[in-house]
C-alpha distance (Angstrom), angle and dihedral (degrees) to the residues before:
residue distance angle dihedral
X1 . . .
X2 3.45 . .
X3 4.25 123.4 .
X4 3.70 125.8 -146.2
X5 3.80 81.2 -108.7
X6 4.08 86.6 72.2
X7 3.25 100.0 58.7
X8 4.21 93.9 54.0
X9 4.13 94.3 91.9
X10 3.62 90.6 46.3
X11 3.80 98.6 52.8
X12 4.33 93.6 36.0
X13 4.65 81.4 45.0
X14 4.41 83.7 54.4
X15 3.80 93.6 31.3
X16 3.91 102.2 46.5
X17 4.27 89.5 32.9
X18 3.81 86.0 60.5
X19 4.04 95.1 47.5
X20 3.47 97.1 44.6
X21 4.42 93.9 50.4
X22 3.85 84.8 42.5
X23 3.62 96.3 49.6
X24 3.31 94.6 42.4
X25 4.32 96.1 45.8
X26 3.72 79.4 53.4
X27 3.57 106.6 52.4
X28 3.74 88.7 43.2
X29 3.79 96.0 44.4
X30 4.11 114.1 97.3
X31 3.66 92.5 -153.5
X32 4.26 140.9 7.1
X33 3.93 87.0 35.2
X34 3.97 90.5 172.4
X35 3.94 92.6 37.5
X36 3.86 87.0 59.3
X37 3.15 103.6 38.8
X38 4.22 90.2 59.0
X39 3.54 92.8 42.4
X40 4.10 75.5 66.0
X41 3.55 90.1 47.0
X42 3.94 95.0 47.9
X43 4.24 87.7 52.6
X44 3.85 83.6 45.5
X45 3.37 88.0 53.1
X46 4.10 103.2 46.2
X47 3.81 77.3 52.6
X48 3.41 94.1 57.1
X49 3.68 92.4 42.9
X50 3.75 96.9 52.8
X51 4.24 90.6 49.7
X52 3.60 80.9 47.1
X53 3.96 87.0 62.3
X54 3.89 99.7 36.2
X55 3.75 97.0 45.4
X56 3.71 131.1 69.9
X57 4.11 104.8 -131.5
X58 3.75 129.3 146.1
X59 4.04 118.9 -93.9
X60 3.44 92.4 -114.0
X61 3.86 100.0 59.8
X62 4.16 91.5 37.9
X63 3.73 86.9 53.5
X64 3.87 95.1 43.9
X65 3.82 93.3 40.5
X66 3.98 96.2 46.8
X67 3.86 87.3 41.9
X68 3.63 98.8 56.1
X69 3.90 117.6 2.0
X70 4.03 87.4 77.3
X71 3.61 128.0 40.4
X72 3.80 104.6 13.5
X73 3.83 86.5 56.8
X74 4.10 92.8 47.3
X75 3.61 80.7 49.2
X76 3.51 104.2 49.3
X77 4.20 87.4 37.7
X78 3.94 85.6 67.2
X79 3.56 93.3 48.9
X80 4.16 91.6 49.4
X81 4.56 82.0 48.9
X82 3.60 77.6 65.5
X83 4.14 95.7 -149.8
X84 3.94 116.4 131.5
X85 3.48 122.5 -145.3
């Protein structure tokens, strides 16, 4: 019963949860700002993977949440912390 408009909060709580621990693990991190700020991503990411498993979803949403609710948002998070390598 569920519409594609149902499944917006979940992806934006995954998306915007990832940017804001990368961005943060960045702009605290003294060195490897992008490095750490993945690694977020990648545990992110096995999260995602495991509700993937547990919880019934359609294909279409697990493909476009594990695709780009993880590590294009750490990545873009260390770009907004603004520190270069």
């Amino acid at each position: 019963l569920f519409e594609p408009k149902h499944f917006l909060f979940p992806f934006l709580a995954h998306a915007l949860g990832t940017l804001a621990g990368a961005f943060l693990t960045a702009r605290l991190a003294v060195t490897n700002h992008l490095r750490l700020a993945l690694l977020i991503g990648v545990f992110f990411l096995i999260g995602g993977s495991v509700m993937v498993a547990m919880l019934p979803s359609p294909l279409w949403f697990s493909v476009v949440d594990l695709a780009l609710a993880y590590l294009p948002m750490a990545w873009l998070g260390a770009r907004l912390a603004g520190k270069k390598q």
